[in-house]
Each structure stands twice: as C-alpha cells, then as structure tokens.
C-alpha positions as CSV (number, residue, x, y, z in Angstrom):
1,X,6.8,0.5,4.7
2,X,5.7,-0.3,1.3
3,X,3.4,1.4,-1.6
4,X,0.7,2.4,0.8
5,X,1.4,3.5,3.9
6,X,-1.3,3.8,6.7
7,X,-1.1,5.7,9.9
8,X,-0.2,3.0,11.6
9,X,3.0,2.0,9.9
10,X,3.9,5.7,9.4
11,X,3.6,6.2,13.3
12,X,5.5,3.0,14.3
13,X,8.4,4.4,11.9
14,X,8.3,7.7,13.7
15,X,8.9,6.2,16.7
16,X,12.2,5.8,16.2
17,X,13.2,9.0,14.6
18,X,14.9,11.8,16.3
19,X,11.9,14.3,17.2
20,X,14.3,17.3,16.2
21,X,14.7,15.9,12.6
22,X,12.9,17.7,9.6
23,X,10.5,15.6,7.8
24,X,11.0,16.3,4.0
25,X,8.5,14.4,0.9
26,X,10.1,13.6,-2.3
27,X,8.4,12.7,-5.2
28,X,8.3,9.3,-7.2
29,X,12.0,8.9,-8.7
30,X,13.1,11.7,-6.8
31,X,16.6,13.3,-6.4
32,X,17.9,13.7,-2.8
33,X,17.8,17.6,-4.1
34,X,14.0,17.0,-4.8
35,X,12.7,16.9,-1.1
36,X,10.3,19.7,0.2
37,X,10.0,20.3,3.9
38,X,6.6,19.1,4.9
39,X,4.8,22.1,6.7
40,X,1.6,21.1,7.3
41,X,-0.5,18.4,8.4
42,X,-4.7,17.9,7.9
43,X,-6.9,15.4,9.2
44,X,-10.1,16.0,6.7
45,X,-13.1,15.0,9.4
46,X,-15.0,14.1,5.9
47,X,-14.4,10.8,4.1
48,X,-13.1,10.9,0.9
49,X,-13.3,8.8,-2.4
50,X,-10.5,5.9,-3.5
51,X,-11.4,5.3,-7.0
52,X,-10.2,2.9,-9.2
53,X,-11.0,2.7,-13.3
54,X,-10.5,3.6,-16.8
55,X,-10.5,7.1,-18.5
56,X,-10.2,6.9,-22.2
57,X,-8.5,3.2,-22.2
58,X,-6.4,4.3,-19.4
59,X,-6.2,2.9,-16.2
60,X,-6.2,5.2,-13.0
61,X,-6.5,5.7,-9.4
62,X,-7.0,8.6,-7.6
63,X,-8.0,10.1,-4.0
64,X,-10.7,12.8,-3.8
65,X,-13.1,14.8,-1.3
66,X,-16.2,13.0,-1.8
67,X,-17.9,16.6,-2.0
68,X,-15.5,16.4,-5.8
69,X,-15.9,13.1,-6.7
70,X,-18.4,13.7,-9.3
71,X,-18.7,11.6,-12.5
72,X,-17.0,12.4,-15.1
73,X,-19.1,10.7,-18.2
74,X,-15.2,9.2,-19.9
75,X,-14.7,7.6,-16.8
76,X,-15.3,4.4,-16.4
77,X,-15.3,3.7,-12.6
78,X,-14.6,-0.3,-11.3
79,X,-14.5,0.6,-7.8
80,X,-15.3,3.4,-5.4
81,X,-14.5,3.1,-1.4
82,X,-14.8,5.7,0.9
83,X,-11.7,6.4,3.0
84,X,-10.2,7.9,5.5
85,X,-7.0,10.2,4.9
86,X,-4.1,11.9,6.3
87,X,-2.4,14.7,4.0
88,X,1.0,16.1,4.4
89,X,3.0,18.4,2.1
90,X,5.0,21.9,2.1
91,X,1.5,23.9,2.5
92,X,-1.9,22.9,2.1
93,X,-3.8,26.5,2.2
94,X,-5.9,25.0,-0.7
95,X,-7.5,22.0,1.2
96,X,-8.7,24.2,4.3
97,X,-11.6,25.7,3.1
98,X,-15.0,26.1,5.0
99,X,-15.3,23.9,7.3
100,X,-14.6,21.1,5.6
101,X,-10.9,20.2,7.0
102,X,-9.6,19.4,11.0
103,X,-5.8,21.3,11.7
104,X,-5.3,19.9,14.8
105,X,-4.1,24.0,15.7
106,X,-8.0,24.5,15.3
107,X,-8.8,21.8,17.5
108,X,-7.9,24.3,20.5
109,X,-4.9,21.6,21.7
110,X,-2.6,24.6,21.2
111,X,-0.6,22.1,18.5
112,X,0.8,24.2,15.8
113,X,1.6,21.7,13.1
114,X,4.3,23.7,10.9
115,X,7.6,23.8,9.9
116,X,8.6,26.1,12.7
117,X,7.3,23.9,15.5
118,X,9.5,21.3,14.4
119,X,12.6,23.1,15.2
C-alpha cells in the first residue's frame, strides 16, 4: 500500500490480518507510542470535495464535505473532483451530524463498528 490507499487495497491487506487484532492510526512520522485505537468507522452517503491548489503561494490539498467546500477568495483552486470516502479514527462524533453521514450500526445490520466489537 502506498501514499493513497483505496478501499480496495486496504481490504485485500485486511484479509490477512488476524480478525482479533486492534487496528491502531498513527500519524505522519509517528512513534510506535503515537498510535490511537481506531474506534469508529463512517461511510459519508454524500460525495465529498478533493481539492488541489494554492493558498497564499502555498501549495495544498485537502478533503472536504462538499456541503464545506466553499471558496475561500486566497485560494487559488487548480483542481476540484468529487470523491468518495471512507473515514476512520479514535471517534468521529463531529462528522455524524444530521443526516448527512451512513454508520453502518444505523444501517439496521446490527454491526456495531467500535472499539469494543473488536475484542
């Protein structure tokens, strides 16, 4: 797996890890001390906004809700896609709100996707 990882990739990776194991994120230059434990898993059901440009002279790249993706007047945008995404981390309280996000423990499959149903 390289810089970006798809679903794909990530799930043929998976196959061959022990379904007991804890799935920890670090970030970039991390210490092995650094890992969180991820705890939650969303599927947004909305597209969201890969954007590539300049902000005062600097270069950037970021990944937004479209429903946020507003211009920003220093911004100088090259490129804009609309994506698909997958987010993990420890907790993601912050990105369920309204309506807007699919937990597959909403979905009524009775899948609980937290730390504790990993054990």
């Amino acid at each position: 797996m390289g810089e970006d990882v798809r679903v794909r990739e990530l799930m043929a990776c998976l196959e061959k890890a022990d379904p007991n194991a804890y799935v920890l994120a670090f970030p970039a230059y991390a210490d092995p001390s650094d890992g969180d434990e991820v705890g939650e898993v969303l599927v947004p059901q909305d597209l969201w906004v890969h954007e590539h440009g300049t902000c005062v002279g600097t270069t950037y790249e970021a990944f937004l809700p479209a429903t946020f993706a507003e211009s920003d007047p220093a911004r100088e945008v090259a490129s804009r896609d609309h994506v698909r995404v997958v987010l993990i981390g420890p907790e993601l309280g912050n990105f369920r709100v309204g309506s807007i996000w699919s937990h597959p423990s909403e979905a009524g499959d009775g899948q609980e996707n937290s730390r504790d149903d990993a054990r």
